[in-house]
VOPAGU-2260 file (C-alpha; in pm, 1 decimal, decimal comma):
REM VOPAGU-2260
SITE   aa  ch    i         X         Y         Z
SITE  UNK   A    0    3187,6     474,5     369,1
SITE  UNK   A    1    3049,4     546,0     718,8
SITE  UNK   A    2    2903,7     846,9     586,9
SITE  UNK   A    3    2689,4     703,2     365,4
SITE  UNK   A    4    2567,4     437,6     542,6
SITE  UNK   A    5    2419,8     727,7     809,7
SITE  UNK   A    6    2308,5     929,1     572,6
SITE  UNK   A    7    2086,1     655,5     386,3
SITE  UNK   A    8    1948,0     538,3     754,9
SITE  UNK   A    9    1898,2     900,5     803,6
SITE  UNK   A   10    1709,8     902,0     441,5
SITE  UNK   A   11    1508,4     622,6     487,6
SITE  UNK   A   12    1407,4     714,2     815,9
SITE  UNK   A   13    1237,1    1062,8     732,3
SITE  UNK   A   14    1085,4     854,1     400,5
SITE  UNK   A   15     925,7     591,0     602,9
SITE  UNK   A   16     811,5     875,0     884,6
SITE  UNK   A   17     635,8    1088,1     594,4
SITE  UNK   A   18     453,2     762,8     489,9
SITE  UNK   A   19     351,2     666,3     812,7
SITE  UNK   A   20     197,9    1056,4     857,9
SITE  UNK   A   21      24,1    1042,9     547,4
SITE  UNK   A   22    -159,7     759,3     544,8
SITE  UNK   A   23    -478,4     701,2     716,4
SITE  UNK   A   24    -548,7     511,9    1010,1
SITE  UNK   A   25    -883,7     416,9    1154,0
SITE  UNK   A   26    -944,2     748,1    1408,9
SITE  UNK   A   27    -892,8     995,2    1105,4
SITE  UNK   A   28   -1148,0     802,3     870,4
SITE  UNK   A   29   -1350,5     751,8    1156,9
SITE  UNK   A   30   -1332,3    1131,8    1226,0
SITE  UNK   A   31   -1397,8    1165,4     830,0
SITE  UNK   A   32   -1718,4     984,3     832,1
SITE  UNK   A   33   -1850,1    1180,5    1137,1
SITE  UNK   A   34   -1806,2    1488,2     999,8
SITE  UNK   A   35   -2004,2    1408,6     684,4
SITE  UNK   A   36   -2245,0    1204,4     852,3
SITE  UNK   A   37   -2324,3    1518,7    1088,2
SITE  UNK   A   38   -2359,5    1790,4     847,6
SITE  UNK   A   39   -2607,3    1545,9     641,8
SITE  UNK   A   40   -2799,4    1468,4     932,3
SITE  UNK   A   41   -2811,9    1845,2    1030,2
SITE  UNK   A   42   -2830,0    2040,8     727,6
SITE  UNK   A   43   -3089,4    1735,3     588,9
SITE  UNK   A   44   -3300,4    1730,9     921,1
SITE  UNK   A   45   -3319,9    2108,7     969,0
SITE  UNK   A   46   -3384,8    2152,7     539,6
SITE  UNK   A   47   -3084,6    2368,8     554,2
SITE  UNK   A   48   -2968,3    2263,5     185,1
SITE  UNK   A   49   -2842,2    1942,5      71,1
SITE  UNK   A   50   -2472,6    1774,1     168,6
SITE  UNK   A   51   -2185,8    1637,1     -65,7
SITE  UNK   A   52   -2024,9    1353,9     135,4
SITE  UNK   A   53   -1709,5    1176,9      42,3
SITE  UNK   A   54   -1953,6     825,5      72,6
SITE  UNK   A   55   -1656,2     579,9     115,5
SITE  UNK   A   56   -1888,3     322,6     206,6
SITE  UNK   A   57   -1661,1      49,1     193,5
SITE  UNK   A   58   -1447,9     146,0     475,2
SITE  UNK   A   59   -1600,3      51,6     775,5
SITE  UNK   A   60   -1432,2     317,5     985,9
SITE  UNK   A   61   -1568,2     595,5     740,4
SITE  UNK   A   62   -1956,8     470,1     768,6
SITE  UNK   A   63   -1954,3     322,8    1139,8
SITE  UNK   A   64   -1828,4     742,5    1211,5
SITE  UNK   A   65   -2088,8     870,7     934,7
SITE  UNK   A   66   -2372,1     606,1    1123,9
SITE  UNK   A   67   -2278,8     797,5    1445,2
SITE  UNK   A   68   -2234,7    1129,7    1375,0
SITE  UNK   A   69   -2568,6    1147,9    1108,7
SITE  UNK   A   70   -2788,9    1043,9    1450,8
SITE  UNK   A   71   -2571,2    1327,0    1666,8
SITE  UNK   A   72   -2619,1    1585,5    1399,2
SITE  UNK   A   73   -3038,8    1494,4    1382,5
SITE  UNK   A   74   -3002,4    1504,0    1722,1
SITE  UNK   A   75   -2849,2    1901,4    1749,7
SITE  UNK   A   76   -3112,7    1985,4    1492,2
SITE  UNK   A   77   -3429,3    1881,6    1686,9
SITE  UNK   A   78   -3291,9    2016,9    2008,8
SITE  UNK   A   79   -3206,6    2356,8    1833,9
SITE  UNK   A   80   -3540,2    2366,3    1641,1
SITE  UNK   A   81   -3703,8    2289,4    2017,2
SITE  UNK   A   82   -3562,5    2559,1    2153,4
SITE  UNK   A   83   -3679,7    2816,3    1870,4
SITE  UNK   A   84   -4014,1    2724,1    1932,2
């Protein structure tokens, strides 16, 4: 009966572990909406070609990290088009 007991703990502990590492927290969506908010601000600033963003606007992590990284990427694209010229 011991057995089993350790094994289910054992069970339940790697289940609750692979939720935990799948879900996402505030840093990775965060991370999520700077990436997409860079490479539109970039690709849009520069008229490289237009972006597809994942646009989960209702998660404030997501568009506080697209709101940052759309000004950073604008930002990289006037200093590289500054130095071009």
């Amino acid at each position: 009966m011991n057995k089993y007991k350790t094994l289910n703990i054992i069970i339940l502990s790697t289940v609750i572990s692979i939720i935990c590492g799948c879900s996402s927290n505030a840093s990775s969506r965060y991370d999520s909406g700077y990436s997409d908010g860079y490479a539109e601000g970039y690709n849009t600033e520069c008229k490289i070609r237009a972006t597809l963003v994942e646009g989960a606007w209702d998660d404030k992590d997501y568009s506080q990290g697209y709101q940052v990284g759309r000004v950073a990427g604008v930002a990289d694209c006037r200093v590289r088009n500054s130095i071009k010229q």
